[in-house]
VMD Tcl script that draws the C-alpha trace (Angstrom):
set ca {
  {-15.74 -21.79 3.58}
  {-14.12 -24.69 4.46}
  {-10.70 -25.59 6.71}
  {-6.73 -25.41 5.42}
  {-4.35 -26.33 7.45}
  {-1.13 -25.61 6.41}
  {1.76 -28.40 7.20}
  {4.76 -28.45 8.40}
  {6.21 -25.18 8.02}
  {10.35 -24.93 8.41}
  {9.35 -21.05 9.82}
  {6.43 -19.18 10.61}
  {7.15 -15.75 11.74}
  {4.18 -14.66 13.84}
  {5.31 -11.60 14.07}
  {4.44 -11.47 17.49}
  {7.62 -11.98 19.12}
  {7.17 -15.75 18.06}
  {9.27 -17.72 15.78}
  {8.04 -20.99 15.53}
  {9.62 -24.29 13.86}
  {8.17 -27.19 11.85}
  {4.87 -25.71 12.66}
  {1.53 -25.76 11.51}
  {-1.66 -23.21 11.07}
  {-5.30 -24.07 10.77}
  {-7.65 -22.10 8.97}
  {-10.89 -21.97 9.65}
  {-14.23 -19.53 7.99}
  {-11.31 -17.06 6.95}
  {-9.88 -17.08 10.52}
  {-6.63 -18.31 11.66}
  {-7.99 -21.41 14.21}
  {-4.92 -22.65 15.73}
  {-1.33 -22.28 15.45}
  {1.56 -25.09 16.52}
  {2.82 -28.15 16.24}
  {0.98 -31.19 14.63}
  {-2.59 -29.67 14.66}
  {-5.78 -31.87 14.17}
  {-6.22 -31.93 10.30}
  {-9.44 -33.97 10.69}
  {-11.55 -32.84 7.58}
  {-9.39 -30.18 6.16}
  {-7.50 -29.75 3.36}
  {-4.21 -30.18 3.98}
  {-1.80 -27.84 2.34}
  {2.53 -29.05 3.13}
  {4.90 -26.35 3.48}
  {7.78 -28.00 4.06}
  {10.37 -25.48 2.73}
  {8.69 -22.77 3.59}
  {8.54 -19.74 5.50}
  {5.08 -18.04 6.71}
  {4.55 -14.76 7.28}
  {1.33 -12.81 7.79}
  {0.31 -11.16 4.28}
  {1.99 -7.72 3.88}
  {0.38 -4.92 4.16}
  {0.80 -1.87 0.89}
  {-0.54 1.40 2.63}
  {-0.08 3.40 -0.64}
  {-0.50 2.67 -4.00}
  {-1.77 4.57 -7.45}
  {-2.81 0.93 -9.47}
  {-3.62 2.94 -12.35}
  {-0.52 3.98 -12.85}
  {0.83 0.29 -14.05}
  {0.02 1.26 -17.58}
  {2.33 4.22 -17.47}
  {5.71 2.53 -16.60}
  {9.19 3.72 -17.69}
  {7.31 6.50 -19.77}
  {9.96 8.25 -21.58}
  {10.65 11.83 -20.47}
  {9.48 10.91 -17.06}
  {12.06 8.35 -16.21}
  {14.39 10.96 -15.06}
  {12.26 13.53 -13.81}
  {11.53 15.13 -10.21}
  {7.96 14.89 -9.16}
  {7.10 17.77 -10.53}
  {8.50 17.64 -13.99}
  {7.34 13.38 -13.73}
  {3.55 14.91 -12.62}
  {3.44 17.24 -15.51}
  {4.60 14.73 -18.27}
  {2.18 11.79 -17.41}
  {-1.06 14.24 -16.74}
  {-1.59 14.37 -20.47}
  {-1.05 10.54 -20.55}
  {-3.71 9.80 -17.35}
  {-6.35 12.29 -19.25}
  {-6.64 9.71 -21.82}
  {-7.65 6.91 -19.61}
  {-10.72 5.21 -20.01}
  {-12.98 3.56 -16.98}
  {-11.75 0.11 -18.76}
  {-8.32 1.07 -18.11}
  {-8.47 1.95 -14.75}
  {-9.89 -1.31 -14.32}
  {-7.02 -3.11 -16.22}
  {-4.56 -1.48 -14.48}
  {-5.97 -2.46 -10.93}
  {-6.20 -5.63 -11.66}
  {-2.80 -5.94 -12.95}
  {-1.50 -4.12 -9.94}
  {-3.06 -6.24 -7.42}
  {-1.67 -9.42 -9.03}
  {1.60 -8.10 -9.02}
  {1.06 -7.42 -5.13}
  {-0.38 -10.43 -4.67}
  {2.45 -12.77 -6.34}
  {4.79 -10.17 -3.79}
  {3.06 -11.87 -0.69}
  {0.90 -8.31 -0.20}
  {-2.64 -9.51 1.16}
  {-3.69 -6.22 1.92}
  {-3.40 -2.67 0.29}
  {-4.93 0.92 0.17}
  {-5.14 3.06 -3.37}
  {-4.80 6.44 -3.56}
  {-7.29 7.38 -7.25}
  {-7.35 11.00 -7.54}
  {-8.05 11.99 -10.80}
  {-11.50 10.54 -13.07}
  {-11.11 11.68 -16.42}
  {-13.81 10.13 -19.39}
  {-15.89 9.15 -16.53}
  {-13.86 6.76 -14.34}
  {-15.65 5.88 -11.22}
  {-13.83 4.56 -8.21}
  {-15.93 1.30 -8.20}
  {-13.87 0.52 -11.38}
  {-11.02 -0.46 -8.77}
  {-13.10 -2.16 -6.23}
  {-14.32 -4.42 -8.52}
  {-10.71 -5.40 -9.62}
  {-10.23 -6.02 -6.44}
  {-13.02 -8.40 -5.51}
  {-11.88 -10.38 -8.62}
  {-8.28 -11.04 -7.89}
  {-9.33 -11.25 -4.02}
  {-7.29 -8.66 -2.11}
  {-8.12 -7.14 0.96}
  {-8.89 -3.55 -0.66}
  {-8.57 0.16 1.05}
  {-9.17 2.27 -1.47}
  {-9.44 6.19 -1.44}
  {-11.60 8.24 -3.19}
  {-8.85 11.21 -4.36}
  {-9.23 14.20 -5.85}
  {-7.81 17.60 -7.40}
  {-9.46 20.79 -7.58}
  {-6.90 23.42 -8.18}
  {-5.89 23.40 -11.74}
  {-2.42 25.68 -13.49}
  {-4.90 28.34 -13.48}
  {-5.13 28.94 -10.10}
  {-1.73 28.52 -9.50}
  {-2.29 24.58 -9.08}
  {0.27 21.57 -10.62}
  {-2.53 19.95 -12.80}
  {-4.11 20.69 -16.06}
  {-7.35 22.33 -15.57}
  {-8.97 19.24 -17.29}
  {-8.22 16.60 -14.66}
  {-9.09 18.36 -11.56}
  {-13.08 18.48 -9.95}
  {-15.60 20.72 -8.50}
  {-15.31 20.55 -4.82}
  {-18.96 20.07 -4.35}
  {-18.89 16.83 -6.76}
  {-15.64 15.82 -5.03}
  {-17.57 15.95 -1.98}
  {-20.72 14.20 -2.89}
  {-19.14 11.41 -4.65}
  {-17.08 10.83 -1.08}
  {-20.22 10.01 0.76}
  {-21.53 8.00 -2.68}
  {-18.80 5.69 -2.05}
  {-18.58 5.51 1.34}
  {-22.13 4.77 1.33}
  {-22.01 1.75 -1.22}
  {-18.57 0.12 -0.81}
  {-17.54 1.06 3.09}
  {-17.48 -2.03 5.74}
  {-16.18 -1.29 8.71}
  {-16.85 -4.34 10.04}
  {-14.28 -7.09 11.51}
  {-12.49 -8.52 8.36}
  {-14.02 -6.91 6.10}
  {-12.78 -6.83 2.98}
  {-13.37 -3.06 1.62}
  {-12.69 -0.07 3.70}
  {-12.99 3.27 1.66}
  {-11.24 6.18 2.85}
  {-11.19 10.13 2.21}
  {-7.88 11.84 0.14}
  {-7.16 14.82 -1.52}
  {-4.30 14.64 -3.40}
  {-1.68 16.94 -1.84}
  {-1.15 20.66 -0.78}
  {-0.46 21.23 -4.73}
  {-3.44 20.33 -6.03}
  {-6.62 20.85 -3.78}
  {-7.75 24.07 -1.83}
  {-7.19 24.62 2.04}
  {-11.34 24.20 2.11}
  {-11.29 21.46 -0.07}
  {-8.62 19.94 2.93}
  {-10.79 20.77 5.93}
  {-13.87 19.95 4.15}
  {-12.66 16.48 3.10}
  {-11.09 15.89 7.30}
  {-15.09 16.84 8.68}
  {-16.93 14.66 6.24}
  {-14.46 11.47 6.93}
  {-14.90 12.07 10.52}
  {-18.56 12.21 10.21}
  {-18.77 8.87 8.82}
  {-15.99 7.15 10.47}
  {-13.81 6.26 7.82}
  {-9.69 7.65 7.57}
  {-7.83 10.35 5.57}
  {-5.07 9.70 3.84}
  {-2.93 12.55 1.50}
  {0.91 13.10 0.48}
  {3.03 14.89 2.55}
  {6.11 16.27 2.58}
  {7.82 14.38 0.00}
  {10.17 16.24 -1.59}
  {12.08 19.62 -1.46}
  {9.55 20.96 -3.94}
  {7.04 20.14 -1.94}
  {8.04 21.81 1.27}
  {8.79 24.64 -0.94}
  {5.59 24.92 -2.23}
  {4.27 25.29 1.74}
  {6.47 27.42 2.78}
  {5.63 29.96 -0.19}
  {1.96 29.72 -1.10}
  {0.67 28.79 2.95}
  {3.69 30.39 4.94}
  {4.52 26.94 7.03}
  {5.58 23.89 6.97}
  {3.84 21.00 5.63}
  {3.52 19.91 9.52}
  {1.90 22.91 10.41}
  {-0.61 22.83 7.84}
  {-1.50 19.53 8.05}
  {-2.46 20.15 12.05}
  {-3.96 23.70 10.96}
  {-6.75 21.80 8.49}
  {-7.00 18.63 10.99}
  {-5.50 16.32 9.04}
  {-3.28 14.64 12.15}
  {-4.88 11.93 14.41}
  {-5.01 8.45 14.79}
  {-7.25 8.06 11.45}
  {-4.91 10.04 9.65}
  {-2.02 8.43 7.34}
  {0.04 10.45 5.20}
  {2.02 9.37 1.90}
  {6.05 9.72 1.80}
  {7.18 12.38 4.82}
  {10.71 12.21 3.11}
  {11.49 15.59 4.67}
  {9.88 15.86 8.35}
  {11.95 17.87 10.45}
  {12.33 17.14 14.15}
  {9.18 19.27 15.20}
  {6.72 17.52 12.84}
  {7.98 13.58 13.60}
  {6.77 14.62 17.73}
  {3.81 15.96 16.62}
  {2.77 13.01 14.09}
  {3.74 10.99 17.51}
  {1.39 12.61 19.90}
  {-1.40 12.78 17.88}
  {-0.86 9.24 16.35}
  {-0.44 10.23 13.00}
  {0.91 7.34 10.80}
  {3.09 7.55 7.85}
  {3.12 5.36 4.94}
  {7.27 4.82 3.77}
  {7.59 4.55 0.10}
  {11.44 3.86 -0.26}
  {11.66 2.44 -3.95}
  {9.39 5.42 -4.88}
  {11.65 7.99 -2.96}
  {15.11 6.90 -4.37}
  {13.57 6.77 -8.10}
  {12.55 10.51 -7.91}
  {15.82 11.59 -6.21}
  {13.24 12.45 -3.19}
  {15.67 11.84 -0.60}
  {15.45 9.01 2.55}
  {12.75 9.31 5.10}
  {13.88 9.26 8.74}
  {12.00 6.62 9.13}
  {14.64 5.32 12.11}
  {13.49 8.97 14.15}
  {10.04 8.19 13.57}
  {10.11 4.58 15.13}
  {12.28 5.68 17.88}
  {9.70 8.46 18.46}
  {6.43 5.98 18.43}
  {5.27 7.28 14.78}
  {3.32 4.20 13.21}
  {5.03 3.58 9.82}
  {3.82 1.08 7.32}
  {5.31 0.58 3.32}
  {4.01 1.47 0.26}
  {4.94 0.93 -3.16}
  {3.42 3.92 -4.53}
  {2.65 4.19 -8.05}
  {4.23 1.80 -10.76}
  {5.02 5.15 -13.02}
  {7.05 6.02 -10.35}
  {8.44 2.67 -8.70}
  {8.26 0.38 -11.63}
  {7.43 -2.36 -9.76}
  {5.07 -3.43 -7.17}
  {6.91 -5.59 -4.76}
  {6.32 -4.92 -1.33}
  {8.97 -7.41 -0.46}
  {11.25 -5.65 -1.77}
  {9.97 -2.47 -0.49}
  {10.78 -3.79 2.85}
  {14.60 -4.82 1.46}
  {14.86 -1.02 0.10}
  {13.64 0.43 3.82}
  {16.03 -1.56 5.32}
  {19.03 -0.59 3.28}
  {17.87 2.96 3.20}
  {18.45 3.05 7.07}
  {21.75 1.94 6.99}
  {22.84 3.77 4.22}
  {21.76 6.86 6.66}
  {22.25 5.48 10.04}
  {24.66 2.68 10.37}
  {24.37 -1.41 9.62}
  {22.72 -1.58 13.42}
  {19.37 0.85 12.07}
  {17.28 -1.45 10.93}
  {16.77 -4.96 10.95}
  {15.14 -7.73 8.71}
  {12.98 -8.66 11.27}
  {12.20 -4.87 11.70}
  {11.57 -3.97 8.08}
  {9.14 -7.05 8.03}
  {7.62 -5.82 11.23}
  {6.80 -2.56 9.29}
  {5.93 -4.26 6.44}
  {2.84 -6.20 8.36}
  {1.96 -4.76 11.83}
  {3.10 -1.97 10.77}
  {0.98 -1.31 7.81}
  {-2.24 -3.13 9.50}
  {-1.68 -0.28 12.12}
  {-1.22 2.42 9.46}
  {-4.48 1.84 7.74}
  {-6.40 1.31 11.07}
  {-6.67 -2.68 11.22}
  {-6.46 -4.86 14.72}
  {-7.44 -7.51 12.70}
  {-4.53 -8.33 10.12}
  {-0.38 -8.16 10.16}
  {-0.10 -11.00 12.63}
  {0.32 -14.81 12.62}
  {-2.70 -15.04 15.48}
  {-5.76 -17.49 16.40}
  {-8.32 -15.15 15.96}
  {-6.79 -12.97 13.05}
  {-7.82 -13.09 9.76}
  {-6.66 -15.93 7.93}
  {-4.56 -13.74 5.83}
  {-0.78 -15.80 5.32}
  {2.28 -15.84 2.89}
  {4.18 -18.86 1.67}
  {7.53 -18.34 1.08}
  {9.34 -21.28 -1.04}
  {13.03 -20.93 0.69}
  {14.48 -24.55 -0.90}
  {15.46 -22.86 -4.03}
  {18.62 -21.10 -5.40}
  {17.87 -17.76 -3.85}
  {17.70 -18.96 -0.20}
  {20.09 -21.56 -0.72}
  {22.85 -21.20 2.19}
  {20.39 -19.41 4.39}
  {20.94 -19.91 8.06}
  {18.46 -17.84 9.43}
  {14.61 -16.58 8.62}
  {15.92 -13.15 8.27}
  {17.08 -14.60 4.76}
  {13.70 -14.20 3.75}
  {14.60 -9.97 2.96}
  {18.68 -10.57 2.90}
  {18.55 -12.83 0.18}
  {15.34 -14.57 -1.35}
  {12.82 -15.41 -2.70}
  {11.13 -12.24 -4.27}
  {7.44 -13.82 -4.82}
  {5.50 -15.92 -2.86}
  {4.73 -19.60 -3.27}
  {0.76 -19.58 -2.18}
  {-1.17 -16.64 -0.34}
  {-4.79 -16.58 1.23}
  {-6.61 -13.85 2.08}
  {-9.46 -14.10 4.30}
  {-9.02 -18.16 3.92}
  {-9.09 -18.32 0.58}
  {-6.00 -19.22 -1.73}
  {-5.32 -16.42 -4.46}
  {-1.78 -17.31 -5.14}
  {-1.21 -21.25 -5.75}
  {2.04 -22.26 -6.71}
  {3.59 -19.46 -7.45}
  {0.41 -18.25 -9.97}
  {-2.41 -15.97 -9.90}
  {-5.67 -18.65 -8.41}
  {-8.61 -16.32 -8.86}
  {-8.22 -14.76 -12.18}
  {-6.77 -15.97 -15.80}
  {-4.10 -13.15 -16.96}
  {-3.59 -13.88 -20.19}
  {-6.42 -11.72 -21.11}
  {-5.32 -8.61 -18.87}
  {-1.98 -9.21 -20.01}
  {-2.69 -8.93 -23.56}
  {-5.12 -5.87 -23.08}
  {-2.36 -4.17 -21.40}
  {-0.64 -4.37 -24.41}
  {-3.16 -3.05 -26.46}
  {-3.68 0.06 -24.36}
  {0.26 0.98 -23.71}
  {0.33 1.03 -27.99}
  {-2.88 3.19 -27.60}
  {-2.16 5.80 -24.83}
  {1.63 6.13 -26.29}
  {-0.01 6.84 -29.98}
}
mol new
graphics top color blue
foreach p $ca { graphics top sphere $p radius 0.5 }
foreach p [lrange $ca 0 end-1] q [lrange $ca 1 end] { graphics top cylinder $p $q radius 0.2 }
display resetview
């Protein structure tokens, strides 16, 4: 791999307390070499950002990517979760292995052209036998930094579950195919570019067993647990009635809080639960696009920071975002907190904060979310000469007003968005396959 350096910068946030002006990075074997002023471009290519704003790559810390073929689905567009869950199962039993590849790839270039350099998925169901190495290898294609999650259901409407009997697994298969994956894909190496992680879907669809089964294996091979929690009235209903607590409670009862545990949404934590996700080091991943298109309600995201939760962003699935933008993800957690809390709750500079170190924390990472010598070379270009910044006097501009997509990325070094276009993989052909599969799956 050989060296970048990247010219001239009008802004690069480091996000370490550092804003620095007119500046330059150098790039070295994937690794961010130096950072300042007129830096020694002696052999490298030389990349000007003049106009620009860098940031480290965002960070997505949950995401269903096979959901992008199911967007604005009639009869779901209006729906709670519950209702939205029960008219797309039918739809996501249909899927093919080739889709869920599709649909990962087209999800990760949407990320990508977003400025996200990094993000988890959450796959829980495996109909017509989809594997979860259909995803990975999406992923190593389009050149993401890639946490995914090998989901599952096991408790199907006839025991009292939310999914059709013919999605949901055998726990013992659930479990086995857990350690198949972690076994092949799992690095947990510095910089490495696949990290697999352990997650049942939610309290509605897998067994209390199935929970504290899935917490002991993770923990016996070192890799993090990830569910949903909490995220809607239903949900907490659905605790409170079929395990007699909250979704707090039985989270800690099964041992899924600790620092290698992050859990999807937490729209409705109450006071009690937001201290204990902070002394154990629980993290949360904030989904606020997600939240506000299912009439889920706002997180307190503001009581978690003030109490020392780690909270990162997600998009969550496009079937029930529409879009996978983390940029705007941050925008939408920012406005969310002064909608509830006052203009003064959240910053720009703190919704981007989330948005990186934030979400590098969330999915366990010391190595990512920062502008760094010695990080991973993982950095968003932001054009900010165009209409959409124009009149800008601060950085900050970069969530108040524009752009929405990214003029070049790298990840691990290498460039996967070039002006303002996928680098690493021609779409015309997923684009048009998309196509073909949205007029199959709606026939």
């Amino acid at each position: 791999m050989g060296v970048t350096v990247l010219r001239r910068a009008d802004h690069v946030l480091t996000m370490d307390g550092a804003e620095l002006r007119n500046a330059d990075v150098r790039i070295e074997g994937g690794v961010i070499a130096a950072v300042g002023q007129g830096l020694d471009a002696a052999g490298a290519e030389v990349l000007d950002c003049a106009g620009c704003v860098l940031t480290p790559g965002l960070v997505n810390t949950h995401h269903h990517l096979y959901q992008t073929l199911t967007r604005a689905v009639p009869g779901a567009q209006d729906a709670l979760l519950f209702g939205w869950l029960k008219r797309l199962y039918p739809i996501w039993s249909r899927f093919t292995p080739e889709d869920f590849a599709l649909s990962a790839t087209l999800g990760l270039a949407e990320l990508a052209l977003s400025g996200c350099s990094t993000t988890s998925d959450h796959l829980y169901l495996y109909p017509n036998g989809a594997r979860l190495d259909d995803t990975i290898g999406a992923a190593s294609e389009v050149g993401l930094r890639f946490h995914p999650t090998r989901g599952a259901m096991s408790i199907g409407e006839s025991d009292g579950g939310l999914p059709p009997d013919t999605l949901v697994e055998r726990e013992d298969a659930i479990l086995e195919d857990c350690l198949r994956v972690i076994d092949a894909f799992h690095d947990p190496a510095p910089g490495a570019m696949v990290r697999v992680g352990v997650a049942p879907c939610s309290p509605f669809s897998v067994s209390r067993e199935l929970m504290r089964d899935a917490a002991i294996l993770a923990r016996e091979k070192g890799v993090r647990l990830h569910t949903h929690l909490a995220e809607n009235d239903e949900d907490v209903r659905y605790s409170l009635t079929t395990f007699g607590c909250r979704p707090g409670q039985y989270a800690e009862d099964l041992g899924w809080t600790g620092p290698d545990v992050w859990h999807a949404h937490c729209v409705k934590l109450d006071a009690q639960e937001i201290d204990l996700f902070a002394r154990t080091r629980t993290a949360v991943a904030h989904c606020p696009c997600s939240n506000c298109r299912l009439g889920s309600g706002i997180a307190p995201v503001r009581a978690m920071r003030d109490a020392g939760v780690t909270v990162g962003l997600g998009v969550d699935g496009s079937a029930s975002n529409d879009r996978a933008n983390l940029l705007a993800e941050a925008r939408q957690a920012m406005l969310l907190q002064r909608v509830a809390h006052g203009a003064d709750a959240m910053s720009a500079r703190d919704a981007l904060h989330i948005a990186t170190v934030g979400g590098a924390a969330a999915l366990g990472r010391d190595d990512i979310g920062r502008i760094r010598v010695g990080m991973r070379a993982d950095i968003a270009g932001w054009d900010v000469s165009g209409i959409e910044s124009a009149g800008s006097w601060d950085s900050a501009a970069l969530l108040l007003a524009g752009p929405s997509s990214v003029r070049d990325l790298f990840v691990e070094g290498r460039r996967v968005v070039s002006d303002g276009r996928i680098a690493t993989v021609d779409m015309a052909a997923p684009l048009a396959a998309a196509r073909r599969a949205v007029a199959r799956l709606a026939g």
